[in-house]
Every structure is written in structure tokens, then in C-alpha cells.
C-alpha positions as CSV (number, residue, x, y, z in Angstrom):
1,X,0.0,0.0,0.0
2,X,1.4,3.1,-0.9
3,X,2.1,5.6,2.6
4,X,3.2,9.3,2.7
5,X,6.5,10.4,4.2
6,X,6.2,13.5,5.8
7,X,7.0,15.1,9.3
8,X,5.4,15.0,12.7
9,X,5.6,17.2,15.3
10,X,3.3,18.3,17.7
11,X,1.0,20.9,17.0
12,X,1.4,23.8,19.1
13,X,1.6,21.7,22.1
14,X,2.6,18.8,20.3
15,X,6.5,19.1,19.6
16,X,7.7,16.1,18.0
17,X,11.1,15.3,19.1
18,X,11.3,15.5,22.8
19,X,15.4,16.2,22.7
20,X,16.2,18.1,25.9
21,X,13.0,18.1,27.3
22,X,13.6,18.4,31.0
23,X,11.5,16.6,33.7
24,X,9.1,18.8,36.2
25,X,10.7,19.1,39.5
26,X,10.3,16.3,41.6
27,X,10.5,12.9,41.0
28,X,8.9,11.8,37.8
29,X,5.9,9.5,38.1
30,X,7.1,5.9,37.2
31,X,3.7,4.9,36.2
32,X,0.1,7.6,35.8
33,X,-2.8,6.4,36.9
34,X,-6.4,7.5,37.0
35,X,-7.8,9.8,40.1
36,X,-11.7,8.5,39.9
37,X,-13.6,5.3,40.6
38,X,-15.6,4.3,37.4
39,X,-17.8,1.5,37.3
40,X,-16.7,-1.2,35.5
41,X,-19.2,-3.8,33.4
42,X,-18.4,-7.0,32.8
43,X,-14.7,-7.5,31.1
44,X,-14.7,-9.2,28.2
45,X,-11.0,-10.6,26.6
46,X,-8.8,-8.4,24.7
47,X,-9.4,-8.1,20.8
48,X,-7.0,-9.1,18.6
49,X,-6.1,-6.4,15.7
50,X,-5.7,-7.4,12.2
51,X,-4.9,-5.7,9.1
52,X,-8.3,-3.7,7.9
53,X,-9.2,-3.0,4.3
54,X,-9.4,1.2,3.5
55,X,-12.8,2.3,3.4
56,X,-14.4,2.4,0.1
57,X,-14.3,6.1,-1.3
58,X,-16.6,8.6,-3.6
59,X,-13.7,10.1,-4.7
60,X,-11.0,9.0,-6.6
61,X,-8.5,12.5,-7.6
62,X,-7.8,15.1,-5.6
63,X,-9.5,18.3,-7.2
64,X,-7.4,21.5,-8.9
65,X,-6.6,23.5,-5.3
66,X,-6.0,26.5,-7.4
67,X,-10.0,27.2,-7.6
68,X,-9.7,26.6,-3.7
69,X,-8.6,28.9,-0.7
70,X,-8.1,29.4,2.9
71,X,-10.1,31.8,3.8
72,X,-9.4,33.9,7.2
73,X,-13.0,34.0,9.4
74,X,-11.7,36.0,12.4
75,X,-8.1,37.1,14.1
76,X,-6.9,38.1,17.4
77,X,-7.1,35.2,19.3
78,X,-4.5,34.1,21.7
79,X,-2.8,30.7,20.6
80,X,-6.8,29.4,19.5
81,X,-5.9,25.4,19.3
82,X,-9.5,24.1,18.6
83,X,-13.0,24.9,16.3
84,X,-15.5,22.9,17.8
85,X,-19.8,22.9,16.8
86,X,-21.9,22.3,19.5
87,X,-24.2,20.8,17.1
88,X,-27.8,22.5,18.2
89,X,-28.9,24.4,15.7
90,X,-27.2,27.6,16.7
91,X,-24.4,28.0,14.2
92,X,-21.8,29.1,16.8
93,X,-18.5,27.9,16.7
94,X,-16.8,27.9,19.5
95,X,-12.8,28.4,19.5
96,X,-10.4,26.8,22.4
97,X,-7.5,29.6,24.0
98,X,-4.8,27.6,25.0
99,X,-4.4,30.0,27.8
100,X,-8.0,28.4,29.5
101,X,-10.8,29.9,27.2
102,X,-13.4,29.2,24.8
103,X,-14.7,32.3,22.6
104,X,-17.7,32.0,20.4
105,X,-17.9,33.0,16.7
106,X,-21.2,33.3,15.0
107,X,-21.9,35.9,12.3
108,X,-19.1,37.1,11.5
109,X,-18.7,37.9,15.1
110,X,-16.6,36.9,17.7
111,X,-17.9,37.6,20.9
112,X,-16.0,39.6,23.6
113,X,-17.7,37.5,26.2
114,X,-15.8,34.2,26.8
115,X,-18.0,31.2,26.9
116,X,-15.9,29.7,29.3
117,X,-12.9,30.8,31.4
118,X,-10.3,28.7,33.6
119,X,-7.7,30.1,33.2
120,X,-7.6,30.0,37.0
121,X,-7.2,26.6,37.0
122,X,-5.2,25.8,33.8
123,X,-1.6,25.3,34.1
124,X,0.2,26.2,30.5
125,X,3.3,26.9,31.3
126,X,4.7,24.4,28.9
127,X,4.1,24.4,24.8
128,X,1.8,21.2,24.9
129,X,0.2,22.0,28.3
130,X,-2.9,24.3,28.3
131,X,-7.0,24.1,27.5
132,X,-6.3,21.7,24.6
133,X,-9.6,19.8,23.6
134,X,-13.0,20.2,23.5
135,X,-16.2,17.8,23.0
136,X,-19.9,19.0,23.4
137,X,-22.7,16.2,24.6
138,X,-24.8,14.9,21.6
139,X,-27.5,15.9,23.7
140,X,-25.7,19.2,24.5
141,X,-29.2,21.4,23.0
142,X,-31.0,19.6,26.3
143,X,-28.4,19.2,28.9
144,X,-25.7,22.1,28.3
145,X,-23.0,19.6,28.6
146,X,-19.9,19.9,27.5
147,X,-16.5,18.3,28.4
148,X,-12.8,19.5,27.9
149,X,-9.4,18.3,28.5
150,X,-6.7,20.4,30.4
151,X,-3.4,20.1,32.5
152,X,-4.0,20.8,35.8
153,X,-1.8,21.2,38.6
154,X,1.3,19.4,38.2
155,X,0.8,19.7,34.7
156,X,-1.2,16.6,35.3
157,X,-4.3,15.9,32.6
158,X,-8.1,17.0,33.6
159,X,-11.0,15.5,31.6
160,X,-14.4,17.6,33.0
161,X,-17.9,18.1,31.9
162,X,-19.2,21.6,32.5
163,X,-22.9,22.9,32.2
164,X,-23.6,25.8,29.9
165,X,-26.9,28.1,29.4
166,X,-27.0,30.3,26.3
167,X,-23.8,32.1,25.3
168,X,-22.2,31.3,28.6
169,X,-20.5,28.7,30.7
170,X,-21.1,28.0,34.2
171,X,-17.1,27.6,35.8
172,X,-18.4,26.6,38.7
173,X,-20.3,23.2,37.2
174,X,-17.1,21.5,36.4
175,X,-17.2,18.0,37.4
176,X,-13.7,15.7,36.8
177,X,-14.1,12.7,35.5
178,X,-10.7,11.6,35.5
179,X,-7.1,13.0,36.4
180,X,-4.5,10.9,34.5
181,X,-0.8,11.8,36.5
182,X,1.9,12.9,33.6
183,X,5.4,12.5,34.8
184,X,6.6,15.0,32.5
185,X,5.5,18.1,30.5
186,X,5.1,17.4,26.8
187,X,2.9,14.3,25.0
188,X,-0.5,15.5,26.8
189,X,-2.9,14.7,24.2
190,X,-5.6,16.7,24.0
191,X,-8.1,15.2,21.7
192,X,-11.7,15.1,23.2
193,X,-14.7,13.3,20.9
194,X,-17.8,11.9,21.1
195,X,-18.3,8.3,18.7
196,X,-21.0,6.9,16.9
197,X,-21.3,4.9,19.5
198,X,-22.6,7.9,22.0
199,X,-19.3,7.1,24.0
200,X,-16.4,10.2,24.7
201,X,-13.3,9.5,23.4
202,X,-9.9,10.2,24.5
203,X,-6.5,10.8,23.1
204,X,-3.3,11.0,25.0
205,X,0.5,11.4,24.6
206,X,2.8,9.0,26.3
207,X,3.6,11.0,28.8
208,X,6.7,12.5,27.2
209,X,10.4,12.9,27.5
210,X,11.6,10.9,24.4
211,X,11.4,7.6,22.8
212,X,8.3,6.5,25.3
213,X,11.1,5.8,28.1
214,X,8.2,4.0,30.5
215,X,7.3,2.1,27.4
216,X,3.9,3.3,28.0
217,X,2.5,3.4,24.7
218,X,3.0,-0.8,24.5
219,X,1.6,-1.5,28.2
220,X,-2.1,-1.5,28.0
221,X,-2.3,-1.1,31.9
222,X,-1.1,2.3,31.2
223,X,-3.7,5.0,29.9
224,X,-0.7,7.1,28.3
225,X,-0.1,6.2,24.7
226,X,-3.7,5.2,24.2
227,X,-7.2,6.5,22.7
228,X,-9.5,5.9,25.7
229,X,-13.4,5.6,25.4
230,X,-15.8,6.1,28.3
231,X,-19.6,6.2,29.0
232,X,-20.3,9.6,30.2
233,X,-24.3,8.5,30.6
234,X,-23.5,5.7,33.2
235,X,-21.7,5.1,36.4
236,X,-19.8,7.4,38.7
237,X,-18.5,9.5,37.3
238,X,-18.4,7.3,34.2
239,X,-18.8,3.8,32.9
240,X,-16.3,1.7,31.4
241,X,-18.6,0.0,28.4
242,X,-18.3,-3.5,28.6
243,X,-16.8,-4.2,25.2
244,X,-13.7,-2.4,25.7
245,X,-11.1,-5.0,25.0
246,X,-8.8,-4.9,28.7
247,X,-11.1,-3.8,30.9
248,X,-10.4,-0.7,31.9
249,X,-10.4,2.3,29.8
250,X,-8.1,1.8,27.3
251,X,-9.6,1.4,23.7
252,X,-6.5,1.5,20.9
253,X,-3.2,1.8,21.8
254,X,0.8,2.1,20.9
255,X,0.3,5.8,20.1
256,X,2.9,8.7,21.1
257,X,1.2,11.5,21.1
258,X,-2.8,11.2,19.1
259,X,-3.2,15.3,19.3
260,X,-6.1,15.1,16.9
261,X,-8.4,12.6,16.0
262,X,-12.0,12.3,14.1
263,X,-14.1,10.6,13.2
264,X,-16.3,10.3,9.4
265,X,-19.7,12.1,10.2
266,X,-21.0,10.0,7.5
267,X,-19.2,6.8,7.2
268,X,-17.9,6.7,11.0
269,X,-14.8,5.8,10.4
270,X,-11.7,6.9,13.0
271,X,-9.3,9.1,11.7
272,X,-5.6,9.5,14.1
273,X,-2.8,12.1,13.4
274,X,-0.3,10.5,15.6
275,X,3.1,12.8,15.9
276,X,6.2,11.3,15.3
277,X,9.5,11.3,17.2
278,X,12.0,12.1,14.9
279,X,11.9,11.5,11.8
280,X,8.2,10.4,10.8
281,X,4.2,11.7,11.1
282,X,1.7,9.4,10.6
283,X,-2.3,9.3,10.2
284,X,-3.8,5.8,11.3
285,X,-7.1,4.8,10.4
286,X,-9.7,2.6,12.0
287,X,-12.7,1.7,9.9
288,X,-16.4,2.1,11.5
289,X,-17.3,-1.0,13.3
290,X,-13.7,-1.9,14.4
291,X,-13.2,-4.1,17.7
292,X,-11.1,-2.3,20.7
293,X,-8.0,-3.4,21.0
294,X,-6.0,-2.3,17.7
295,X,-1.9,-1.7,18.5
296,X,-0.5,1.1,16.1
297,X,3.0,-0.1,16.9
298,X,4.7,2.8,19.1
299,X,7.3,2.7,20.4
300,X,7.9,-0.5,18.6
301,X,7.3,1.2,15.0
302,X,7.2,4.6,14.0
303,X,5.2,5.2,11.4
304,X,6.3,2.0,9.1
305,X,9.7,2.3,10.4
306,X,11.3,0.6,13.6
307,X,11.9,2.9,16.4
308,X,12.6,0.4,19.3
309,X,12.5,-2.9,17.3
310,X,10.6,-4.3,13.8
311,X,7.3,-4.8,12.9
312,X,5.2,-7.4,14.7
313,X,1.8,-9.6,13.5
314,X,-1.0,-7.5,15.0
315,X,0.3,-4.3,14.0
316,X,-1.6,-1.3,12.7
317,X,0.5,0.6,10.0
318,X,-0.8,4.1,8.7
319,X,-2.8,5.0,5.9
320,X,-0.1,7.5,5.3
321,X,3.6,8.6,6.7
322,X,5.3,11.8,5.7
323,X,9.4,12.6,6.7
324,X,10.5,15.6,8.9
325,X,11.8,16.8,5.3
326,X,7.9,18.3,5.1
327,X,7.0,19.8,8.7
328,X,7.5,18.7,12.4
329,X,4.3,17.7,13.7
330,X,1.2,15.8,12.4
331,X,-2.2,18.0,13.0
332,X,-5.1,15.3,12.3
333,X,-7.9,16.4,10.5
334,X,-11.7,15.4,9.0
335,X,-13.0,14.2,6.4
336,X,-14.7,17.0,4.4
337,X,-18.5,16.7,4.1
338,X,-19.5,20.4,3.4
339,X,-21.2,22.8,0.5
340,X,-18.0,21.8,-1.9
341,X,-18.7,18.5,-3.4
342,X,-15.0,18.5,-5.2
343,X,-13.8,17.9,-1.6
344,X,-16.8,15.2,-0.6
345,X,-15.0,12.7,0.9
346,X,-11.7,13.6,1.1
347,X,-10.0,13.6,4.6
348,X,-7.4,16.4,4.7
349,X,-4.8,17.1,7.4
350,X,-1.8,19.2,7.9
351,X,1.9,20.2,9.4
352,X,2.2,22.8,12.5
353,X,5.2,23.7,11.6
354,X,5.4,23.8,7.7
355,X,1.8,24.7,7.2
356,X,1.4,22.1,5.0
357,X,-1.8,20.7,4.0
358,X,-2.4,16.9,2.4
359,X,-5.1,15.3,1.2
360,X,-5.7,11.6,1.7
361,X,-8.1,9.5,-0.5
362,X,-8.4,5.3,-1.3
363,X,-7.7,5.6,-5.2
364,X,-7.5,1.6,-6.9
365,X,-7.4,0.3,-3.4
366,X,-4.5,1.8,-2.5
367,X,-4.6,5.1,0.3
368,X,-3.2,8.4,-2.2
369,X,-1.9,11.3,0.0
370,X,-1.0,14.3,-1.4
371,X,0.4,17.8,-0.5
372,X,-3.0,20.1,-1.8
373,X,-2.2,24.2,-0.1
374,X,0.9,25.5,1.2
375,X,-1.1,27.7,4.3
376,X,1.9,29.5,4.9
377,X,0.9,29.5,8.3
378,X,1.3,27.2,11.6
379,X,-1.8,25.1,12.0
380,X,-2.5,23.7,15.4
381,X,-6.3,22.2,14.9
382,X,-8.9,21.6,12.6
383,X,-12.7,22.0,12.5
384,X,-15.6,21.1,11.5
385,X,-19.3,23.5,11.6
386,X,-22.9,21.6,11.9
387,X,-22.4,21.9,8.3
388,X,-19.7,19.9,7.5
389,X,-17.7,22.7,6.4
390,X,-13.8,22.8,7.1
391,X,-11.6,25.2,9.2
392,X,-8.2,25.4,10.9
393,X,-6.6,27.7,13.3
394,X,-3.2,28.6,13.5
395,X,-0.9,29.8,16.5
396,X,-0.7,33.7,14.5
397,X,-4.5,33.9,16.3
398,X,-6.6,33.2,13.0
399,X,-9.4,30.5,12.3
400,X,-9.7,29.8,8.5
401,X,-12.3,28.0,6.3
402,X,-12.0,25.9,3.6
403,X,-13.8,28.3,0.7
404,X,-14.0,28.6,-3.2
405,X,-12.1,31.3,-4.7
């Protein structure tokens, strides 16, 4: 199967490398663990991954990007690292602060009123620290819930629901699901989604340094290195669904640091842009209707390439690679399903540090990636409205759509 080569680094608190990072004072944790008490169902034995076919596609080219642009929507935000819908109706979007705040955009507008603010409670000190994901309840137009991922104190992760009514947030309605230690301050994560399934979904890093040194992403006792998956409706203060293939919370693993990931609003597919260490970015994909369990290989593999030995039966290799010769650090993107039908289909990432963006489609049964814009800009998230329309937002304080010229 033909892969892309191209660089991964984190985006704007996902640095790929991890050279001289230096530990938080103290000791470092020798293994996180989870701060809650979640009732567990019944425990079923863990899935084994095999290889999965690509998804069947609508597309097969990529269309001319010269009849397409990035369009800026709105400017002067402070480091915005997420464009989330709440999907009720309202159009809003609402846009993360890596700082701790969420600012609404509807209109044209972007409101001076923040729809949430924590700053008081967010620790950012580091680049991949912060207010860094965002998921709103699929019954969010009836409950106001919302849930968000944050380093705490400590620097250690935060996943917590909130209540909103209206244009505001209350900040005093947080409730934590979960505190996951981090023994140092880089590889955090951030990804926050609800599935098909009704279930949230969780990405996070390894816990950082370099080269996964508590060989967390391979130990699926560990909840570093892994996309988690949770029932938010049941239990307290969540459920862990009884299909989850160890257990306990952990739903894919041997990932390093899965900033963003999406999934297929039509087809449900999962989408993963995993950042590299040094040398290689991948996207990973899991098609709709996958069992848990699926190994992607770090810190084994990465990407297709050995990192800490060769491949094994069982692995997961990406849909597509790219070197370090083309950016830094993988930003993982969506699947477009907008107003443009040229683009129907197509799931398009990019590069924080190059600005890059690809295109990835299943052309002949084999995956096609291809560099499509040169933003020209850092790009730290991507979005999607109610609509299906496309936008990403870049560390210079701009969101941008995905527009005809």
C-alpha cells in the first residue's frame, strides 16, 4: 500500500522530538494512573487487531486547489488550538485559548464575552500544556454539557464536563471525570470526541520525554499512549462500556502523542494524526465498526519504520507517513462533508510547523496522500461547523475555512 512520508511534530503543544526536554521538578511518576472510581461492566477478553481493508471512497483524484482557498474567518485570538460545533442548531463555533478559554464565533462575530474561562485553574506553562480539547454532549441542545481536557496542577491531565446556558459557561459546574498523572510536561494529548457509539473518546501522549522511556504506549495497563473511550451517561463518574477490549479504559493503543483525531460524520470511520519522534508523522485509520484493541506499533514502530525494534503480527501501520523533510508535527484532520462536493470525501490534514496541507483519498485500493495548499501559516487544529464545512486555526490567532475562490 502506498504511505506518505512526511513530518510530525506536535501541533502547538505537540512538539515532535522530545530532545532536551527536562523533567518537572520532583521525582517523575514511574507509572500515571487515573484519580476516579468508574464503574466497570463485565470485562470481556482483549481483541486481537488485524490488518483492515481502506474504506471504500466517492472520490477518486484530488480536485485543482488552485479554484480553492483558505479563507481567514476572524483574528486576534491568543494561541486558539480548537473549532469545535456544539451541534444545536445555533451556528456558533466555538474556538479553544490555549491560555483556559473558549470564545464563540457566529456571524461574522466573535464575541468579547468568553463562553468559558479557567484560566484559573489551567496550568500552560509548557508548549503542549494548556485548554487543549473540546467535545460538546450529543445531547448538549437539552443538557448544556460539555466536556474539555486540560493540564492541571502538576501539569497533570483534567477530563471535565461543564454545564452551559445560552452564550455562557457556568465555571463553577465542572465536574472531573478523571485526572491521569503525567510524569513530564510534553505528549499530553488533547483530543476530546464523542463516537458513533454515544461514548467520549480520549486521546493522549505517552507521557513524554523521548522515545516513550516508560514504554507506555505498549503496556495497555497504562492509559498514556492510548485513545481511551468512556460512558459519560453511566456510572460514577463514568462507565467503562463492557466491550472495551482490557477492561479498563483503554480502547486502541501504541500511540505517542494522538493530538487530533475524528471521526467520518457519514461513514464513521476513526481518523488519528499520531506525531512522530524524529523522523516520521503518521495518520492511522480505524474503519467504522472496528473491535477495541488495535496496536499502532509505538514505540515499537514509527510510522512504518522501527523505532525500538521491527514490525510485529497484530500491528496497525498508517494510511499515510510523511518525513521531517515536510513539517514537524502531524495535525489530524476530518473528512470533508461540506457545500463543496469536489472535496466530498476527502479527509485532509496538515503540518504545525510547515503549514502544509495533504489530502488523503483510497484511489484503486491503494490510500493516495497528497500535498494540496501551502497555508503559509502554523496550524495547530482543525474543524468542522454543523455543516460539514472545514476550518483550521493557527498559532498567529486566526481560524480559516475551507472556501471557493
Amino acid at each position: 500500500m502506498k504511505r506518505l512520508l512526511i513530518l510530525l511534530t506536535l501541533p502547538i503543544l505537540a512538539c515532535g522530538g522530545g530532545n532536551g526536554i527536562v523533567a518537572p521538578t520532583g521525582t517523575p511518576l514511574p507509572q500515571p494512573t487515573v484519580d476516579s472510581a468508574p464503574q466497570t461492566e463485565s470485562q470481556p477478553e482483549p481483541a486481537t487487531p488485524t490488518e483492515t481493508e481502506p474504506p471504500t471512497a466517492s472520490v477518486v483524484q484530488f480536485p485543482d486547489p488552485n479554484n480553492f482557498t483558505w479563507l481567514p474567518i476572524v483574528s486576534g485570538l491568543d494561541r486558539p488550538v480548537a473549532v469545535q460545533s456544539a451541534h444545536d442548531g445555533s451556528g456558533r463555533l466555538f474556538i479553544i485559548e490555549k491560555y483556559g478559554a473558549i470564545r464563540i464565533f457566529k456571524d461574522g462575530q466573535l464575541y468579547s464575552q468568553p463562553f468559558l474561562s479557567i484560566d484559573d485553574r489551567v496550568n500552560d506553562d509548557s508548549n503542549e500544556m494548556g485548554l487543549l480539547g473540546l467535545a460538546f454532549d450529543p445531547n448538549y441542545a437539552s443538557n448544556g454539557y460539555f466536556y474539555v481536557n486540560y493540564t492541571g496542577n502538576g501539569g497533570h491531565t483534567r477530563i471535565s464536563r461543564f454545564q452551559a446556558n445560552g452564550d455562557v459557561a457556568d465555571p463553577n459546574s465542572e465536574n472531573v471525570l478523571m485526572i491521569v498523572r503525567q510524569p513530564f510536561p510534553n505528549h499530553n494529548g488533547g483530543a476530546v470526541v464523542f463516537g458513533p457509539d454515544g461514548y467520549l473518546y480520549l486521546g493522549l501522549g505517552d507521557g513524554g520525554a523521548a522515545g516513550d522511556p516508560f514504554k507506555n504506549g505498549q503496556d495497555t495497563s497504562s492509559l498514556l499512549g492510548k485513545i481511551l473511550r468512556i460512558d459519560v451517561n453511566n456510572g460514577d463518574p463514568y462507565a467503562i462500556p463492557a466491550d472495551n477490549p482490557f477492561g479498563n479504559e483503554v480502547w486502541a493503543y501504541g500511540l505517542r502523542n494522538p493530538w487530533r483525531f475524528s471521526f467520518d460524520r457519514v461513514t464513521g470511520d476513526m481518523w488519528i494524526g499520531d506525531v512522530g519522534q524524529n523522523a516520521y508523522e503518521e495518520i492511522d485509520f480505524l474503519p467504522a465498526g472496528s473491535p477495541g484493541g488495535a496496536n499502532f506499533g509505538w514505540s515499537v514502530m514509527e510510522g512504518n519504520h522501527g523505532y525500538d525494534g521491527e514490525p510485529q503480527p497484530g500491528f496497525l501501520l498508517p494510511a499515510a507517513e510523511y518525513s521531517h523533510d515536510f513539517g514537524c508535527s502531524v495535525t489530524g484532520g476530518y473528512v470533508y462533508r461540506g457545500s463543496l462536493p469536489e472535496w466530498n470525501g476527502i479527509y485532509l490534514y496538515g503540518d504545525y510547523c510547515s503549514g502544509k496541507v495533504w489530502g488523503l483519498i483510497l484511489s484503486n485500493g491503494q490510500w493516495q496522500s497528497q500535498v494540496i495548499f501551502e497555508a503559509g501559516v502554523t496550524i495547530t487544529s482543525f474543524g468542522e461547523d454543523e455543516a460539514g464545512e472545514l476550518y483550521f486555526s493557527s498559532d498567529n490567532g486566526s481560524v480559516y475555512i475551507l472556501a471557493r475562490k
